[in-house]
N, C-alpha and C positions, 0 to 999 in steps of 0.2 A: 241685933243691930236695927235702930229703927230711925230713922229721918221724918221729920216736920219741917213743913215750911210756911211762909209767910209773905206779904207783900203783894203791891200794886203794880199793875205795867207803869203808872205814871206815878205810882207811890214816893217816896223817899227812899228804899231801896226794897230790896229782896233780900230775905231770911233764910237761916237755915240752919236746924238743930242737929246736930246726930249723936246719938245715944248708943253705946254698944262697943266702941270700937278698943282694941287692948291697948293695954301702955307699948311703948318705946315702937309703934309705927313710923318710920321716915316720913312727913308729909314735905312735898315738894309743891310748894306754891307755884314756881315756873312751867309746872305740866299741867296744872291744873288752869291756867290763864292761858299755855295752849291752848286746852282745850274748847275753855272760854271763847277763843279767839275763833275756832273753828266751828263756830255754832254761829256766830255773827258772818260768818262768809260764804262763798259760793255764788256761782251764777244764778242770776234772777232774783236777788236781795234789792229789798227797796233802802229807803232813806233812812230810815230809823236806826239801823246800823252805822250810817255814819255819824250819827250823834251819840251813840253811845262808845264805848272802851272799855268793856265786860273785865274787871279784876276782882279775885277774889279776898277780902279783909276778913283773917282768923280773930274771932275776939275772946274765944277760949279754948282750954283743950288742948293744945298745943302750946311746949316752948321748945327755944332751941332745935326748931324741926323734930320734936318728938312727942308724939301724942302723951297725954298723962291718964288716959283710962278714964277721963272727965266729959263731960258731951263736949261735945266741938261746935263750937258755935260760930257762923259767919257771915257778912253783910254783902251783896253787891250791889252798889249802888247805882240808883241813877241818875245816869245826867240829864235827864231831860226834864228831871225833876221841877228844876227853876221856869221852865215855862209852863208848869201846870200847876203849879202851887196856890196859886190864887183861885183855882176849883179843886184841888184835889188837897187841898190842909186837913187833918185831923183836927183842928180850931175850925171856929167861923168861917164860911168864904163861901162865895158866890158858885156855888153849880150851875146856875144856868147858863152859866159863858159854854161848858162840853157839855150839854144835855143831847143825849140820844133817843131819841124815839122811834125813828122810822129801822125798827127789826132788820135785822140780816138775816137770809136765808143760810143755812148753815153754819151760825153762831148758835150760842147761848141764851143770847138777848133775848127771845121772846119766852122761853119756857124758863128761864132764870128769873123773868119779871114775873110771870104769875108764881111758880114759886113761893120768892123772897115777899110778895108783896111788895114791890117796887115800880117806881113810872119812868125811872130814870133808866135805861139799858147800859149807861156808864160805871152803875152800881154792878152791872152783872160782869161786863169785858172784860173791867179790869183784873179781875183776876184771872175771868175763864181764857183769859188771852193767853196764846204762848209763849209769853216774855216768861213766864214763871218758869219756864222748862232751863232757864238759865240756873237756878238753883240746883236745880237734879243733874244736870252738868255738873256742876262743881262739885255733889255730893259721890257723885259717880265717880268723876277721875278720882276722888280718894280710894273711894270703894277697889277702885284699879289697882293703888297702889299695895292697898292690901293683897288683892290678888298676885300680883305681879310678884310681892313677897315671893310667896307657893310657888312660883312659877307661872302660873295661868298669864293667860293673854287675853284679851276682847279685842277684837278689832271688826270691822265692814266696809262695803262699798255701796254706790248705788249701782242697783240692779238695773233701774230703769225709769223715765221719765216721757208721762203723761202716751204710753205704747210702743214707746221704743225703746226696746229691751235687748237687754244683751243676755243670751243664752248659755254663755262660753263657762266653762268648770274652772277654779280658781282653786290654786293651794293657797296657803293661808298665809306663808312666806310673800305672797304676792299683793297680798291686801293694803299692805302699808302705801306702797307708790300711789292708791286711790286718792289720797289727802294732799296730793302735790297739786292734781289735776279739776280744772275750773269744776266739774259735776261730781266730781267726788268719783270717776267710771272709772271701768281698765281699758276699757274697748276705746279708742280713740277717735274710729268711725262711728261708733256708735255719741260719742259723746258729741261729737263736730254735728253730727244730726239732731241730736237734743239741744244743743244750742243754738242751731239754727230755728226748733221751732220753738224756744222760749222768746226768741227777739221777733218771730210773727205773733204770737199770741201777746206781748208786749204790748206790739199794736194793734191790739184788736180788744187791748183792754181785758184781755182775758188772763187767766191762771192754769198752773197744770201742777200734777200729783204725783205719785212715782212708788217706783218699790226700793226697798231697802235691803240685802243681805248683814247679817249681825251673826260672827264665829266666835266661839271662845275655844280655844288652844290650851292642852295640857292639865285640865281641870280632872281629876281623876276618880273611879266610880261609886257609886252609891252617894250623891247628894240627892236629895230627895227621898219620897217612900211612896212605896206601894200601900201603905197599912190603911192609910186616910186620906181622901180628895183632898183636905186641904193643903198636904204636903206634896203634892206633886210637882216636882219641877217644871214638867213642861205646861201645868196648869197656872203656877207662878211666873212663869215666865210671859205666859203669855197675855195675861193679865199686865204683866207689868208696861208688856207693850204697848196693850190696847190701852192703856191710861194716860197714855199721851198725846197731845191733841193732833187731831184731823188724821188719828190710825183706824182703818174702818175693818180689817185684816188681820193677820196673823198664820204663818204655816209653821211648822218645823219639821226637817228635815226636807222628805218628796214632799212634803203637805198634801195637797188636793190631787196632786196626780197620784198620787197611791190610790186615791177612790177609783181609780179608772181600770187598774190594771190588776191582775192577777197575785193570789198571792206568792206565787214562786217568784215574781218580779219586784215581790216589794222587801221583805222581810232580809236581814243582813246574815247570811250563815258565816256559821263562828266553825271557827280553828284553834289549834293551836301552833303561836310561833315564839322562839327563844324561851319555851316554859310556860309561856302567860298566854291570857286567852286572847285572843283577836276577831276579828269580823271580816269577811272579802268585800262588804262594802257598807255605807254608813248613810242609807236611805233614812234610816230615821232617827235622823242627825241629832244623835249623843245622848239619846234619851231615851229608855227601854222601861216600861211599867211605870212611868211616872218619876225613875232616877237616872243619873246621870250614868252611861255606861264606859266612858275612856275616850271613847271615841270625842273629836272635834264635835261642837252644841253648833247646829246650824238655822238659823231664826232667819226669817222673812216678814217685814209686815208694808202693807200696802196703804199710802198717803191720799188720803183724796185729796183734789187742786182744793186751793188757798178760797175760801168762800165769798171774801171782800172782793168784789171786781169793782174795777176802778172805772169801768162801764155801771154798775148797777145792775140791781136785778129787782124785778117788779116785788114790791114787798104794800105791809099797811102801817101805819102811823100809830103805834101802840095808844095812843090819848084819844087822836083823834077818831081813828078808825078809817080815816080817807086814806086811799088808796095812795103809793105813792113808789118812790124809785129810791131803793136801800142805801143808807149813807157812807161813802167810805172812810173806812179807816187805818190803812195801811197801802203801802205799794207795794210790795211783792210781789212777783209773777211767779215765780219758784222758790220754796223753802227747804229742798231735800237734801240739801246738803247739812243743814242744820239738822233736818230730822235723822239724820245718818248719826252723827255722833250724838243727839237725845238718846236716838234708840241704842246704842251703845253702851250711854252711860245707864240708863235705867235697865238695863241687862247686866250691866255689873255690879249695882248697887243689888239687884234682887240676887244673883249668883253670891253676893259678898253677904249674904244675907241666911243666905242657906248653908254657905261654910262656917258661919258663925255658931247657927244653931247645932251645925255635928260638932263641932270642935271643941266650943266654948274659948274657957283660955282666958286669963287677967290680961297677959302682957306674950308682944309676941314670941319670944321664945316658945313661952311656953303651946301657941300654937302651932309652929315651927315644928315644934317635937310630935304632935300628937299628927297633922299631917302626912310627914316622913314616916311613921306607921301603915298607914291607908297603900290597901291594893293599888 
């Protein structure tokens, strides 16, 4: 299973190929514009969201809601389109009306322009921008729905926002109620405090970052391998993470706190219960040698705040060289709510990615079948 993608944040739309997937998959457009829909929300979203209406257009690969085993091709377009067309045309047109120069400190822009050989940093954003994460959205809630097939579930919450975290243990029945609530939390004290201090940093022009929990439910053992680094799940996985913008992190399961403690504290001793093997507890959440072990896949990765402040940050004039104060280009104070279901969907799309390659399978019965086999 493999996805490509395409497209400008101010482009004409956003792209997206996927290659891999078996005939007679359900695709359900309405879950997939959920999710769409839950990527464009949350507290601390600036204006750009209200100009857009994220819907996802199948343009092959699909009829009658059923995959044909052909890639799946789809569009999201943009609206915002109509007001940058006259610099951002694929034909003739004026750039200098969005011309970027003065670099952003934790963008692209400046290590993009030496690079690409570029003076425009408009050449660089537009795509290293996070709008492109709307694609892997869309590709992901497919990926879900394959999952979902099998059984498996993805879901998460926000863990926490810009150091105010909530520490509390969560079954994974309880993860849904997070996507009702303005920050994506469970903790409601916790959440009432994070949004008290996104609306101070609001005003003060500032941004803030956060942690993310990411579970997948019921996926069963041995995806992945011990034989070769480059099949490791938890090295796929966490890669897949860190590939999306502004994740500087990644733990899975205790992550870091495992460095601290002892091994009797850390390691999950196994039993046996009802015949089948078991674990008393699942530190190193669902991933044993590099495979999946039964156990719930427990992922964390960590956001740093939003780079564009709408204060500025001292930066230089990529032409000129003179010194000067970085340009903005977004409002957003908080985007982790959005980064919540990215890092979802790119945890399901690399998960749907790895059940592929043990499974294979034209159409899905016939992965249905080989499935229902597996320990």
């Amino acid at each position: 299973m493999k996805l490509t993608t395409a497209g400008e944040s101010h482009g004409k739309a956003l792209v997206g190929i996927i290659e891999g997937l078996p005939s007679n998959l359900t695709i359900d457009c309405a879950l997939i514009n959920a999710d769409l829909a839950l990527r464009q929300g949350g507290y601390g979203r600036g204006g750009r969201q209200k100009i857009e209406r994220d819907r996802i257009e199948i343009l092959s690969g699909v009829r009658n809601m059923l995959t044909l085993g052909s890639p799946l091709a789809f569009q999201i377009v943009n609206a915002d389109y109509k007001n940058w067309e006259s610099c951002m045309s694929a034909d003739a047109c004026d750039v200098t009306q969005r011309t970027l120069t003065k670099v952003r400190p934790g963008h692209a822009d400046l290590t993009g322009l030496i690079k690409f050989g570029q003076t425009d940093a408009r050449n660089i954003l537009e795509r290293a921008s996070a709008r492109e994460t709307a694609v892997r959205v869309a590709a992901g809630s497919v990926a879900k729905q394959y999952l979902s097939a099998l059984g498996v579930q993805v879901g998460g919450y926000v863990k926490g926002v810009c150091g105010i975290e909530d520490d509390s243990e969560y079954k994974f029945s309880d993860l849904a109620a997070a996507k009702s609530s303005p920050l994506f939390m469970l903790s409601k004290e916790k959440e009432e405090a994070a949004m008290r201090l996104i609306d101070e940093l609001r005003e003060k022009g500032d941004t803030a970052g956060g942690v993310v929990e990411i579970r997948v439910h019921g996926l069963k053992s041995g995806f992945g391998s011990c034989m070769t680094y480059g099949e490791k799940l938890d090295g796929r996985l966490a890669g897949a993470l860190m590939g999306v913008q502004a994740i500087k992190g990644v733990e899975v399961g205790m992550g870091f706190k495992a460095a601290a403690l002892p091994g009797s504290k850390v390691h999950d001793e196994i039993y046996r219960k009802n015949g089948a093997f078991a674990r008393m507890t699942n530190n190193a959440g669902g991933i044993e040698g590099g495979m999946s072990n039964g156990e719930d896949i427990i992922l964390r990765a960590a956001m740093k705040p939003i780079p564009t402040l709408m204060k500025g940050l001292n930066t230089v004039d990529f032409v000129t060289g003179e010194p000067c104060m970085a340009a903005g280009e977004r409002s957003d104070v908080a985007a982790i709510c959005a980064c919540e279901i990215i890092l979802e969907s790119v945890a399901a799309f690399t998960l749907a990615q790895a059940v592929s390659e043990r499974l294979g399978g034209d159409n899905m019965a016939q992965v249905l079948e080989r499935y229902e086999k597996l320990y």
